[in-house]
C-alpha positions, 0 to 999 in steps of 0.5 A: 260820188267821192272816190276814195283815196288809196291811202285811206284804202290802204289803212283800212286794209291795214285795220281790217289785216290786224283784226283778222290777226287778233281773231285768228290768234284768239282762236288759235289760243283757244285751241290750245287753252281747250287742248291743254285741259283736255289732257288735264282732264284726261290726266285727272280722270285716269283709271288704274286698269290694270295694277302690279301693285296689290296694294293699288285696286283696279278700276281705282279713279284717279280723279279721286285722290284728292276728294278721298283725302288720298294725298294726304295720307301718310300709309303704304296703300295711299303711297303706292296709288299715289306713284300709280297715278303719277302723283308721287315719285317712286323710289329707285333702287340701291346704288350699290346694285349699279356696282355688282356683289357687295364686297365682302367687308361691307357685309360683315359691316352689315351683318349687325343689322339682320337677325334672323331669317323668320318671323319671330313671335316676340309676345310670350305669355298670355292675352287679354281682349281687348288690350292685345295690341303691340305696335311700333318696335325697337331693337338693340342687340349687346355688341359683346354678346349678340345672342342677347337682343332686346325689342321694345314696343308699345303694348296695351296690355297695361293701358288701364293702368297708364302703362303702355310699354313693353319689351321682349328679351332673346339670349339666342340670337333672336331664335326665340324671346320672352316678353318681360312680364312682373308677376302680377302680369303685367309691363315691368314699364309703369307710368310709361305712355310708349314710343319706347327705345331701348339702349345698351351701355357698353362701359357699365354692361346695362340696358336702359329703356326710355 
């Protein structure tokens, strides 16, 4: 019988060695790979259990928001699960609260910008089913006099006759307002399709709508 060398039994050692080494690291691999999308999945199968939220349900799946088109919506509801479920960053707060009060000529530097306190109804007059919808709002006020505010919008009042646009006028401070109305009922606005804006020309004193 032929005895074998010992530097044949060293190599095959040495294959035998790196073998158990690839076969180790596989595994070792996927362990890792399997841990990985264990908390992947674990992560894309998270229920919202509890919600401070109102605007995201609990019990809501997460795994969802993608097959429910959530991530693709561009509204308050689908924005707030989105941040829920750690798909979206939330917004931080002003980082004028990092500094205290506000000072005071950044107030009155403000003040232009609120009217009022309540909500105020800017729809005067009467409604006709089913054009009674008004939506997307514009305001302006007069820099000489801020009592007059004007607030533009689209208003389908007038749908059927291709004008859907409108506005409603204070001379109060926004107290109270009336909506501009011709005196066959209708959007003093005609061939208008909305997205109105309103304006005021300080030089020659006039308010234009676009």
């Amino acid at each position: 019988m032929k005895k074998k060398s010992s530097s044949q039994s060293a190599f095959f050692n040495l294959r035998v060695l790196i073998g158990l080494f690839m076969v180790l690291a596989g595994v070792f691999l996927a362990l890792l790979g399997f841990g990985t999308f264990s908390a992947q999945a674990q992560q894309k199968q998270n229920i919202i259990t509890q919600s401070a939220n109102p605007l995201v349900p609990a019990g809501f799946d997460c795994s969802k928001i993608h097959e429910l088109g959530i991530d693709k919506q561009e509204n308050l509801r689908a924005g707030a699960i989105m941040i829920a479920c750690g798909e979206a960053q939330g917004g931080s707060p002003s980082a004028t609260s990092s500094f205290g009060p506000v000072p005071e000529f950044i107030q009155k530097l403000l003040a232009p910008l609120a009217y009022g306190a309540t909500d105020v109804n800017l729809i005067t007059g009467t409604e006709t089913s089913p054009h009674i919808t008004q939506s997307e709002t514009f305001t302006a006020a007069n820099p000489d006099d801020p009592n007059q505010i004007v607030v533009a919008y689209n208003d389908s009042r007038s749908a059927t006759s291709n004008n859907i646009s409108g506005a409603s006028v204070s001379t109060d401070g926004g107290t109270t307002f009336t909506r501009l109305t011709k005196t066959t009922g209708q959007s003093p606005f005609s061939n208008t399709l909305g997205d109105p804006v309103i304006l005021y020309n300080k030089p020659t004193g006039t308010w234009y709508t676009v």
